[in-house]
C-alpha positions in Angstrom: -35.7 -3.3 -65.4 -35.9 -0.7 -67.8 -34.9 -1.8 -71.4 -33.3 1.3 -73.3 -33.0 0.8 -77.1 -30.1 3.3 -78.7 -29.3 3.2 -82.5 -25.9 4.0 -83.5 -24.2 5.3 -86.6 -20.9 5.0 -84.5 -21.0 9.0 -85.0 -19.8 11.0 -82.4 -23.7 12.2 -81.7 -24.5 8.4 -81.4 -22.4 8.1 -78.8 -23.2 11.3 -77.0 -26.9 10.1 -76.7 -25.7 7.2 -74.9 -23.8 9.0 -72.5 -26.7 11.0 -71.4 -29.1 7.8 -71.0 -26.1 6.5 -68.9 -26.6 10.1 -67.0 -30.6 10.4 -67.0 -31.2 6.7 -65.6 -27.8 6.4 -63.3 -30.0 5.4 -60.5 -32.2 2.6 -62.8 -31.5 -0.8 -63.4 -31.4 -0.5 -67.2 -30.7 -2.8 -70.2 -29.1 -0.8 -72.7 -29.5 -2.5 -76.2 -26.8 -0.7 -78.5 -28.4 -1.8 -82.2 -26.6 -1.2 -85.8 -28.7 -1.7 -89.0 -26.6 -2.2 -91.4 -28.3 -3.0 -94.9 -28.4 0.3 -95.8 -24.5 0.5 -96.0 -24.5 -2.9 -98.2 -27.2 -1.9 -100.7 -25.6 1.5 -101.5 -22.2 -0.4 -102.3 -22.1 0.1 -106.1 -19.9 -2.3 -106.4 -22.4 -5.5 -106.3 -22.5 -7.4 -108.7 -23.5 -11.2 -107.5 -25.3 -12.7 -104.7 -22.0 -14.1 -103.8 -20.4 -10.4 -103.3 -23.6 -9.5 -101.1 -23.1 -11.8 -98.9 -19.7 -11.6 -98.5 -20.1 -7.6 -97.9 -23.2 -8.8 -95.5 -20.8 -10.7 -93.3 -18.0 -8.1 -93.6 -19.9 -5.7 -92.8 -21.6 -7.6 -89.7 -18.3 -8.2 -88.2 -16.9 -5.0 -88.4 -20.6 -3.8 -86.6 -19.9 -6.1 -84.1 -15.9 -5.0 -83.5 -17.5 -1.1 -83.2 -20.0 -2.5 -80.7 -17.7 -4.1 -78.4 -15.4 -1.1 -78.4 -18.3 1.5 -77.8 -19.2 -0.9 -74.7 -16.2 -0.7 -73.5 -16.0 2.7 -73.4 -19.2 3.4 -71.7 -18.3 0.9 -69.7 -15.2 2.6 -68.3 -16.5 6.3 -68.5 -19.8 4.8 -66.0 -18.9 1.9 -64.8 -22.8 2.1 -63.4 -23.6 -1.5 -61.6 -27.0 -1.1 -62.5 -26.7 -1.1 -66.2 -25.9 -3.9 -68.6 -25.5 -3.5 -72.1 -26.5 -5.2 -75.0 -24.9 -5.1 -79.0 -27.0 -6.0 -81.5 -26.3 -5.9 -85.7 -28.9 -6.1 -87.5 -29.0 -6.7 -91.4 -32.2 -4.8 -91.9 -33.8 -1.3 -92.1 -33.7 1.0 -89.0 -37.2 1.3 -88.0 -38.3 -2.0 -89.1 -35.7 -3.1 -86.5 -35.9 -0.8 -83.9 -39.3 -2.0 -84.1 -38.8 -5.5 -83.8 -36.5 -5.1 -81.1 -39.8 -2.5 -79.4 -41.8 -5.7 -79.4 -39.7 -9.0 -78.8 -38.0 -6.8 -75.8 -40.8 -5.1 -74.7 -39.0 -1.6 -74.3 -39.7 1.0 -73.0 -37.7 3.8 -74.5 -35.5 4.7 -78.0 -32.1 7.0 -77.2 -30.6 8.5 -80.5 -28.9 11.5 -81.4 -31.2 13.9 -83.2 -28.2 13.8 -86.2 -26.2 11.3 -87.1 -23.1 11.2 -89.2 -24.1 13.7 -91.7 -24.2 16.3 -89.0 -25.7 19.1 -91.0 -26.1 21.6 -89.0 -28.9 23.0 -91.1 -30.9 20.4 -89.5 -32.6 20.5 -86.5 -33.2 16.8 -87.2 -31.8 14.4 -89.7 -33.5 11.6 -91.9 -32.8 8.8 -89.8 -33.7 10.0 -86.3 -37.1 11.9 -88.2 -37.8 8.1 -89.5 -37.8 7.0 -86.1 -39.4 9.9 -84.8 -42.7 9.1 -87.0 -43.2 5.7 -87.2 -41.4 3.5 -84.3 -44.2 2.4 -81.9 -42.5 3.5 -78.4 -41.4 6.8 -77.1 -37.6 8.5 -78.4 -35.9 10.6 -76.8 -33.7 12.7 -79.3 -30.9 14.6 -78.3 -29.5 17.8 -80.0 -25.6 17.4 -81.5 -23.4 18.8 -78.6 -25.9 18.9 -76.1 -24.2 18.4 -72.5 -26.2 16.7 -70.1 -28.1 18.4 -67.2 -30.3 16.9 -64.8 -33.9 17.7 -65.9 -35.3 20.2 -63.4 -38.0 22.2 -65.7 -39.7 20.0 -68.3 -41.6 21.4 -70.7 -45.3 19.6 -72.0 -46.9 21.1 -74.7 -50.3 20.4 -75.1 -53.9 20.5 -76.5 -55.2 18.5 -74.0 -57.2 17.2 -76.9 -55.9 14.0 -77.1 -56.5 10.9 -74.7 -52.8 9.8 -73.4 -51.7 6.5 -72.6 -50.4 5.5 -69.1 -47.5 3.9 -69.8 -46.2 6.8 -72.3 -46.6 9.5 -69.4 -45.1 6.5 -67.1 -41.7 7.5 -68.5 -41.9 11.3 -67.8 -43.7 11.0 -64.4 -40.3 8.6 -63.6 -37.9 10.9 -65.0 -39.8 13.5 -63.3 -39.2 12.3 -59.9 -36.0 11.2 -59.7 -34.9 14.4 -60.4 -37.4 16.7 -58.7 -38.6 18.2 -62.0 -41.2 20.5 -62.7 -43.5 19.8 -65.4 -44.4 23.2 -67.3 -47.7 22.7 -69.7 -47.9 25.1 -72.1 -51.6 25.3 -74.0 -51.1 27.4 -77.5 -54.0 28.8 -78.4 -55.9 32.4 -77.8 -59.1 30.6 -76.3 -59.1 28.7 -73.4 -58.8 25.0 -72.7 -62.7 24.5 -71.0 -64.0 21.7 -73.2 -65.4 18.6 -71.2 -62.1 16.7 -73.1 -59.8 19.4 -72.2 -60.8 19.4 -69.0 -61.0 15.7 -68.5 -57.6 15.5 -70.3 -55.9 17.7 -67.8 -57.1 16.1 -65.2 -56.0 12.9 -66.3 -52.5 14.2 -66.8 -52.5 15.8 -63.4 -53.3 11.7 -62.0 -50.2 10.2 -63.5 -47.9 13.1 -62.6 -48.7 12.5 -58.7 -46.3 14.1 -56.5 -44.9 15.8 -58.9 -44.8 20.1 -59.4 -46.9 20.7 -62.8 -48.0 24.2 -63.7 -50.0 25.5 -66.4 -49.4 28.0 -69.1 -50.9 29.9 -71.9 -49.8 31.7 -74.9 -51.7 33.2 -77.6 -49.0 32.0 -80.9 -50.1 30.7 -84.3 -46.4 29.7 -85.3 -46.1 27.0 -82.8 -42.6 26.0 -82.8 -41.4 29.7 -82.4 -44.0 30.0 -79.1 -42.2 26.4 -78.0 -38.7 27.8 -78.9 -39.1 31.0 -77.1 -40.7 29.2 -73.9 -37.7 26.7 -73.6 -35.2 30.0 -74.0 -37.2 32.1 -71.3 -38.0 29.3 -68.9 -34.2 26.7 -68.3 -36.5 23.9 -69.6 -34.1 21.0 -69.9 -36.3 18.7 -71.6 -38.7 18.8 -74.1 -42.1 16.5 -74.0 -44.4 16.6 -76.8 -47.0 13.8 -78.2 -46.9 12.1 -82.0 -50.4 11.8 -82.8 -53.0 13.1 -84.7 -54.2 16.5 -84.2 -50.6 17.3 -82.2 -48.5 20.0 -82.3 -45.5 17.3 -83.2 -47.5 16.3 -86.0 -47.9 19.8 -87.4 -44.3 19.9 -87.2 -43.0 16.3 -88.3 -46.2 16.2 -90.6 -43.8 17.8 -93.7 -42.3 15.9 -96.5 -39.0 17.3 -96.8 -36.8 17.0 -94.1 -35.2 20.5 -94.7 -38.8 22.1 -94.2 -39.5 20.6 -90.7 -39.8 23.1 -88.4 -38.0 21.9 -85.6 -35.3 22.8 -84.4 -34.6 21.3 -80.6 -32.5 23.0 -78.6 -32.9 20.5 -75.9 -33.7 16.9 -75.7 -37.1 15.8 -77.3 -38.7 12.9 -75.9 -41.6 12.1 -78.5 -44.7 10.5 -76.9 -46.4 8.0 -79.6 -50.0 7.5 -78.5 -51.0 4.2 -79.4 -52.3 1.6 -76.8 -49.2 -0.8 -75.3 -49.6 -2.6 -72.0 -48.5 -1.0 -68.8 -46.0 -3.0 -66.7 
């Protein structure tokens, strides 16, 4: 069974990222694990005074989580009605990524859902703090999708790569799944003016090529120093539906995310972004 992990703000985008994992793995048996961290809303109150009034506001505040929960199940529960999901609700007194996290390792998961903008909604961001937090450091690929974005079924996917990096089998897993139970084509697109014919570039390929068996890939090259434009173009140009990249060292999502000030990422998805972390995990 997969085991889906989907933060929620109880913002409209929230909930529109949970609609399209209810669309994208309709034909999995899923766990979906609908989690709200909550401290942040208690240790901005300004009106805390006493450990007393902390708690209080602690258990207030849990409750409330709770009551949103339930009604968002519902919901998706009515709008899907899907036999093979079940669905999970979760508040957490904690930070975000500490307990997304927590909830990557005790469940074993095998996938993050969040909108890329929560209920700040500033459209002057391509993503905001909170999904850019858990974008960087939560050990387990996230999907991010855009504010608005209507769900399609992901025929052209788009993988840009360096083929410099080793990847892990159970990251690509989650692609190569997607990928066939939709019939996708995965696009990789190499950005650079010389060519990819390094022993590690060629071994990396190859590798890539293994996991995505029975599966259409093809391979393009573009000659663009201002990577994100070149990626924005090629989704524009080519229907890609959904966007693959890698969080690693020496990536072209770490070029982009690598920024301190969330106003200067340059980033902008136009289409869902399903961040790759490569770090070694287990493959069931």
């Amino acid at each position: 069974m997969r085991k889906i992990i989907l933060p929620t703000d109880f913002s409209e985008n929230a909930y529109n990222a949970l609609r399209y994992a209810c669309q994208l793995f309709k034909y999995e048996k899923s766990e979906l694990i609908l989690l709200h961290a909550y401290a942040e809303k208690v240790y901005t109150d300004e009106n805390l005074v006493s450990n007393e009034l902390i708690d209080e506001l602690k258990a207030v505040t849990k409750k409330k989580a709770e009551t949103e929960l339930t009604a968002i199940s519902s919901k998706i529960h009515d709008e899907f009605c899907n036999p093979r999901h079940r669905i999970k609700l979760i508040a957490a007194f904690g930070d975000l990524v500490d307990e997304v996290n927590n909830l990557v390792n005790s469940e074993n998961a095998d996938l993050v859902v969040m909108g890329t903008r929560g209920f700040t909604n500033n459209s002057k961001l391509g993503i905001g703090s909170n999904t850019l937090l858990v974008l960087k450091y939560v050990q387990c690929p996230v999907l991010a999708i855009p504010a608005n974005f209507k769900y399609q079924d992901p025929q052209n996917i788009l993988f840009p790569t360096n083929f410099l990096i080793p990847y892990q089998k159970r990251e690509l897993k989650v692609v190569g799944e997607i990928a066939r139970d939709f019939n996708s084509k995965i696009h990789f697109l190499y950005l650079s003016k010389h060519k990819a014919t390094s022993n590690r570039q060629k071994d990396n390929l190859e590798f890539l090529k293994q996991q995505f068996y029975n599966i259409i890939t093809e391979e393009h090259q573009l000659d663009e120093s201002i990577k994100e434009k070149a990626i924005e173009d090629f989704i524009a140009t080519n229907e890609i539906d959904l966007l693959v990249m890698v969080n690693s060292r020496h990536t072209y999502l770490e070029d982009m995310l690598l920024t301190s000030t969330i106003d200067k990422v340059g980033l902008h998805p136009k289409v869902p972004l399903l961040a790759l972390q490569n770090f070694n995990r287990e493959c069931t």
